[in-house]
Structure formats: structure tokens, C-alpha cells
C-alpha positions as CSV (number, residue, x, y, z in Angstrom):
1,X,-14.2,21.2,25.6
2,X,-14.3,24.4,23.0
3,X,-11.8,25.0,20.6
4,X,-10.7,28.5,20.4
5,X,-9.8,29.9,16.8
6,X,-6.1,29.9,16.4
7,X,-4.2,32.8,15.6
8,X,-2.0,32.0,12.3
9,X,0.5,34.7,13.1
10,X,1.0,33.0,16.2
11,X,1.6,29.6,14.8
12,X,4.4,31.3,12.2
13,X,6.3,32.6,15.9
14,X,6.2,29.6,17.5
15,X,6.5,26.8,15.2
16,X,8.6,27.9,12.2
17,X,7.3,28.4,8.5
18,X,7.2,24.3,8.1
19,X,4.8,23.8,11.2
20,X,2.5,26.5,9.7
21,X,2.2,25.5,6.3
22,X,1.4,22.5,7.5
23,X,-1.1,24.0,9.6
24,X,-2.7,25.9,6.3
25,X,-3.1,22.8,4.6
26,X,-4.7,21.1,7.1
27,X,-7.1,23.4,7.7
28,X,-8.3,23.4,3.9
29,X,-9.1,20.0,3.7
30,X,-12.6,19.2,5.5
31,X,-12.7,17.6,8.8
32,X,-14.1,13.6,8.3
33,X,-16.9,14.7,10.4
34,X,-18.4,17.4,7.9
35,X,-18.5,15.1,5.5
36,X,-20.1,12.4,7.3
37,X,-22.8,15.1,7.9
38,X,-22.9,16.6,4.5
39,X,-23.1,12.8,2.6
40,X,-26.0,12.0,5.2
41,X,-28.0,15.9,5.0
42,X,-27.8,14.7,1.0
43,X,-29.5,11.3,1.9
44,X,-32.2,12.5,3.8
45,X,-32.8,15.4,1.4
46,X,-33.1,12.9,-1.6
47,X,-36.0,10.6,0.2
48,X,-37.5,13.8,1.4
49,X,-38.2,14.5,-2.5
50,X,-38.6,10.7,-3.1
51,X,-40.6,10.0,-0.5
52,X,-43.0,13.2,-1.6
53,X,-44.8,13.3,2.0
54,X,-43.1,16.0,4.2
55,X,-41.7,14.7,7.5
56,X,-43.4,12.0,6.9
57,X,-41.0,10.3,5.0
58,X,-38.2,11.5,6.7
59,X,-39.1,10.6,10.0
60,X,-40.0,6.7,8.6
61,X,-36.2,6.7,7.3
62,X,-35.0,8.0,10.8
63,X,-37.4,5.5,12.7
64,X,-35.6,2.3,10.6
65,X,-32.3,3.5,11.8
66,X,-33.4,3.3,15.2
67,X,-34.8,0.0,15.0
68,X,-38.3,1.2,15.5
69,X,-39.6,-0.3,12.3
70,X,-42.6,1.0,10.3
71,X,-44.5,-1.4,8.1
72,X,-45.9,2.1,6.7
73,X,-42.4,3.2,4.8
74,X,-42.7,-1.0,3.6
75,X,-46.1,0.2,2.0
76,X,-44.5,2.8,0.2
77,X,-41.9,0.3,-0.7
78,X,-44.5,-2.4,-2.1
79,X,-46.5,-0.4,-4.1
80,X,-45.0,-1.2,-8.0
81,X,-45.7,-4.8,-6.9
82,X,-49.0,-4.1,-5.7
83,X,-50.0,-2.9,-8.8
84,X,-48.5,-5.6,-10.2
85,X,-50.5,-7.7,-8.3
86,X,-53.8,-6.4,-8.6
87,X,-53.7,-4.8,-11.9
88,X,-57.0,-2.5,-11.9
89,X,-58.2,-3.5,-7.9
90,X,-55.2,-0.7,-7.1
91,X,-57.5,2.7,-9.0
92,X,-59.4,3.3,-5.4
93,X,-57.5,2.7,-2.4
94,X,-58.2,2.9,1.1
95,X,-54.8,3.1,3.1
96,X,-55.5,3.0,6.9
97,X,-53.0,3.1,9.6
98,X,-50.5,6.0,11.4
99,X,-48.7,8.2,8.5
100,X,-51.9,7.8,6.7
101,X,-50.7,10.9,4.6
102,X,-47.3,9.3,3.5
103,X,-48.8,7.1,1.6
104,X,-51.8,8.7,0.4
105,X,-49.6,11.6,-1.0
106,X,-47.8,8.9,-2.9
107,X,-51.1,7.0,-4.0
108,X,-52.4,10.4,-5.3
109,X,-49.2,10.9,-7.6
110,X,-49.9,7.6,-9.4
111,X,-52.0,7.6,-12.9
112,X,-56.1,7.0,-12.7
113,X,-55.6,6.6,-9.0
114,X,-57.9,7.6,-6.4
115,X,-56.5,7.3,-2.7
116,X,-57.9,8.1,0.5
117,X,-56.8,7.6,4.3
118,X,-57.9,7.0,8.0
119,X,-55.5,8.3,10.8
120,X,-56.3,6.3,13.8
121,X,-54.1,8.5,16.3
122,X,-54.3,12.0,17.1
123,X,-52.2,14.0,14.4
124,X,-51.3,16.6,16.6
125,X,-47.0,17.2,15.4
126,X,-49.0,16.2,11.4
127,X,-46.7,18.6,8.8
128,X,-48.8,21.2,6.6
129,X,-49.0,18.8,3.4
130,X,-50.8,16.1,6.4
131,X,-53.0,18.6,7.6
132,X,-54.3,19.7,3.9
133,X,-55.2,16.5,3.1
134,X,-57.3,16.2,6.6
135,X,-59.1,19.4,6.1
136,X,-60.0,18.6,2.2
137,X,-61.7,15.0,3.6
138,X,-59.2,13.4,1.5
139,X,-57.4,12.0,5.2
140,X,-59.6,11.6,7.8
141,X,-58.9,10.8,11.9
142,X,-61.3,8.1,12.9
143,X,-61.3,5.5,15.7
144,X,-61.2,2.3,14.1
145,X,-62.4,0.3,16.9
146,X,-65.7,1.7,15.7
147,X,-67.3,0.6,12.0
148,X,-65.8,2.7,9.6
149,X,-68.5,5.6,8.0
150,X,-68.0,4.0,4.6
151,X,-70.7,1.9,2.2
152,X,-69.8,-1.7,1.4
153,X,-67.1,-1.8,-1.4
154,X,-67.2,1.8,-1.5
155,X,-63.3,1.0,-2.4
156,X,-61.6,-1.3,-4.6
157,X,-58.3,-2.0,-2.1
158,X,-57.8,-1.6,1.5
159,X,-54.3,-1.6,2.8
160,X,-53.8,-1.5,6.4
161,X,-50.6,-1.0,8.1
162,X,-49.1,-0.3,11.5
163,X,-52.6,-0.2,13.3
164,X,-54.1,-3.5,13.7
165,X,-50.9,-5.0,16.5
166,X,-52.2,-2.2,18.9
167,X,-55.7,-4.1,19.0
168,X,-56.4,-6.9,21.2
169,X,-58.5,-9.8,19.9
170,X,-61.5,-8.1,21.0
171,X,-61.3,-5.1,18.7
172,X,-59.8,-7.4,15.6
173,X,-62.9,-9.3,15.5
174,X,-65.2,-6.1,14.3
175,X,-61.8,-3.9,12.8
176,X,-60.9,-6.3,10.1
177,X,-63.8,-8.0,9.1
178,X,-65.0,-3.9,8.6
179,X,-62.3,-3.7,6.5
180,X,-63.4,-6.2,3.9
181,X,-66.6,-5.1,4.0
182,X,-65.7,-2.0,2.6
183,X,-63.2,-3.8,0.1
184,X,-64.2,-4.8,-3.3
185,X,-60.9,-6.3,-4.3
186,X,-59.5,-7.4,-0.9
187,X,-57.6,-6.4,1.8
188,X,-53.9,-6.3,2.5
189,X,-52.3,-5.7,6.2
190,X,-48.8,-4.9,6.8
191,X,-47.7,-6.1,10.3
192,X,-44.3,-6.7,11.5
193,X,-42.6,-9.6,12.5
194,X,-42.5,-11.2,16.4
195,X,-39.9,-9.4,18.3
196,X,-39.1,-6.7,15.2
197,X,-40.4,-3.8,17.6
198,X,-39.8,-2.7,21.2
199,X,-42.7,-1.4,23.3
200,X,-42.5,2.5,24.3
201,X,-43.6,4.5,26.7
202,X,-44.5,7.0,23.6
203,X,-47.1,4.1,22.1
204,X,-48.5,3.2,25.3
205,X,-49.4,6.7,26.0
206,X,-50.4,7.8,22.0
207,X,-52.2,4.4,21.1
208,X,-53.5,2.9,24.5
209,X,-50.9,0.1,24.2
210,X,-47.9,-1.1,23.3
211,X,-47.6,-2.9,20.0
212,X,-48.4,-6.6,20.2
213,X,-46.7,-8.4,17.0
214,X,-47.9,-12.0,16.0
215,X,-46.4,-14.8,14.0
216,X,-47.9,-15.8,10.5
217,X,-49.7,-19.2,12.5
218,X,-51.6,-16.5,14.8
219,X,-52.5,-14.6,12.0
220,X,-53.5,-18.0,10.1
221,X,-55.5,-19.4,13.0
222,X,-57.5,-15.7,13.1
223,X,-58.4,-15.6,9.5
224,X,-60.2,-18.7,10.0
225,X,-61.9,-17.9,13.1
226,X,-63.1,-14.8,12.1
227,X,-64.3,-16.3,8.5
228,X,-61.7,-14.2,6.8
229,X,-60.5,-15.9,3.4
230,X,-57.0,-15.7,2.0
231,X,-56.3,-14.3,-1.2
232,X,-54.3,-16.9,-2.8
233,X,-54.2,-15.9,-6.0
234,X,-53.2,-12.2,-5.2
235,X,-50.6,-13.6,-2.6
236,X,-48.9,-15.7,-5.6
237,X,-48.9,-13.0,-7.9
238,X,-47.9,-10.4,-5.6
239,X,-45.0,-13.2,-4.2
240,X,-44.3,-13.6,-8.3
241,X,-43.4,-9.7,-8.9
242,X,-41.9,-9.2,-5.6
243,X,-39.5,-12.0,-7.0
244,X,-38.6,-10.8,-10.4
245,X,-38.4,-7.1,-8.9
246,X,-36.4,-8.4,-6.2
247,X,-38.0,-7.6,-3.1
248,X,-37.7,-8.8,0.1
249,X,-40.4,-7.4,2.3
250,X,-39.4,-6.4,6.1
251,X,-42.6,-6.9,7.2
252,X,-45.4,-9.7,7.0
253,X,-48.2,-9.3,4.0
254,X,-51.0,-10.8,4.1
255,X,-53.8,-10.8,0.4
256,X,-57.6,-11.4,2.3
257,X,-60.5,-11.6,0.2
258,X,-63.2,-8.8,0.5
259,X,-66.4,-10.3,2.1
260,X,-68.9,-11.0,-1.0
């Protein structure tokens, strides 16, 4: 129901000078409600210039407060303790998964850093910084069920998020081992937990599926299958400055070795 504007001279008539002081002061101080909305326009104005990737950003922040998680915005989150973690293996990344642009905008603002990206969806609602990016070769939109049109090692990280739990086993067994072989220094996959995510009509009709999440064993049981090594000793430094920096990660991390 609307609320009409209220005529002052009318609330002096009717309810006495008391009654419409009262009223005066009252309307001077700012409903709760616009401040809820100013202290929350502030937030998402401060990660927009945080987050330094357009919508991007923004639209990772909103997605967390409606449960639909994105192991993307955890990339942005875990990059100090990936560099702490692989020292000089972080100059030439490789980021692949949706939001590509996110985080190669962020990769890009980092010292003696080269960063590129592979969209695997259609970019369609992408904001102008996305689309810059695409059109300089910097981003590209690839399908990565097919070999990627890179030369082995032709990077010294590959970080892949968000992309490999729409991918049945089928496609997993040429993606990720494509992945290394493009790797110099490994590769590390962001994939949330079991149960994290619920399935959408939105993915099934933008990625072919709904998201399929699998526990660490599945993951385990994989590597070995597809003769994937774990990265021990980038897992223990990585779990070492994740500790000291205090981070807790919201999504699994796994450190692979690139193939040799």
C-alpha cells in the first residue's frame, strides 16, 4: 500500500503543536531501512573497486549470498597464498573456468605477471572490461572438451575453477590431463564441496548439465587413474601459508604436477 505525502499544516490542526513536533523530528532521522540499504550500496561499492573486474566481482559477492557458491571469487581469494606457494611458477598463468576475466583482470594487476584466460561458456551478458580482454586474445572462449590450442608448457601455472564438475568422466579424462600438459609448474583446480551447490535450470541450459561435485576420495581415486600426480610439496606449502595467513578455503584445492 502507498504512502501519500503528509501535509504538515494538517498535522498542526489536528494533533496539537506536541503531536507535530514530534512528527518533524521523526521525519529527520532516517528510516532503519535506508540505512540498511546505504551500509550495503557501500559494501558492494568497495568489492566493486576491490575486486577490480566489473560485474564480475559483484555478481560472485551476490552469488555467495545466495548460496550459489563460486570457487572462482575463492581464486581471487587464494591468490597471496599461491604466490606464496609457488614463488616464481605464479609469472605466467593460465586461469580457465566461467568469470575467466575476474581473475585475469586481477592476475594482470600483479608485478612481472603474465595472465591469460579460457571462458568455456558463452559470454553473452560479459561487461565491457570482459569483452576487451576477449577481443585483445588476452581471454579467449574455447570448448574445453576439445585439446586446448596451446604448446606444451606454454605456461608456468594452470588454475582451473568452476568448470571441471560440469564434465562427466568421459570428458575429464582428455580435459585435465590437457591441462598439465600445457603446465610447466602444475596445475591447481578449485571444485566445491559435495552438496555445496544446488542444480539449476540456468546451468543445465548454459553448460549442458548441472554441476556434479565430488568428494576429495573421488578426486583421489581419478588422479590415479588418469596417471595424474599430486603436488605434495606445493600442497604443504600452500596448506603452510594458508595457515599463518589464516585462511580457510570454501572450496576443495587440489596442487597436480604438470606431465614431464
Amino acid at each position: 500500500m502507498s504512502r501519500r505525502p503528509v501535509n504538515p499544516s494538517r498535522r498542526y490542526g489536528d494533533a496539537g503543536g506536541g503531536a507535530a513536533l514530534f512528527s518533524l523530528s521523526k521525519s529527520r532521522s532516517p528510516p532503519l531501512l535506508s540505512i540498511v540499504l546505504i551500509v550495503l550500496g557501500a559494501l558492494l561499492i568497495v568489492a566493486y573497486f576491490h575486486s577490480g573486474s566489473g560485474s564480475g566481482g559483484i555478481r560472485s559477492l551476490v552469488s555467495r549470498v545466495e548460496g550459489d557458491f563460486s570457487c572462482t571469487f575463492e581464486v581471487l581469494r587464494a591468490l597471496p597464498i599461491l604466490k606464496k606457494a609457488y614463488g616464481g611458477g605464479i609469472h605466467k598463468v593460465l586461469h580457465i573456468g566461467p568469470d575467466s576475466c575476474s581473475v585475469v583482470s586481477n592476475l594482470l594487476k600483479e608485478e612481472e605477471t603474465e595472465a591469460w584466460g579460457v571462458e568455456p561458456y558463452d559470454i553473452e551478458d560479459a561487461d565491457a572490461n570482459c569483452k576487451r580482454l576477449v577481443r585483445n586474445g588476452i581471454v579467449r572462449v574455447a570448448d574445453i572438451k576439445f585439446p586446448l590450442p596451446y604448446r606444451p608448457k606454454s605456461f608456468s601455472l594452470v588454475i582451473v575453477s568452476d568448470a571441471l564438475d560440469y564434465l562427466s568422466p568421459r570428458y575429464l579424462n582428455k580435459t585435465l590431463p590437457d591441462f598439465a600438459r600445457v603446465s610447466a609448474d602444475g596445475v591447481v583446480v578449485f571444485t566445491g564441496f559435495p552438496g555445496q551447490r544446488k542444480a539449476k535450470a540456468a546451468d543445465v541450459s548454459k553448460y549442458g548439465r548441472a554441476a556434479k561435485l565430488r568428494s576429495s576420495t573421488w578426486w583421489a581415486l581419478y588422479f590415479i587413474q588418469t596417471s595424474l600426480e599430486e603436488n605434495e610439496v606445493a600442497a604443504k606449502k600452500f596448506s603452510r601459508a594458508a595457515e599463518q595467513s589464516s585462511y580457510n578455503p570454501s572450496c576443495q584445492i587440489f596442487h597436480l604436477r604438470s606431465y614431464r
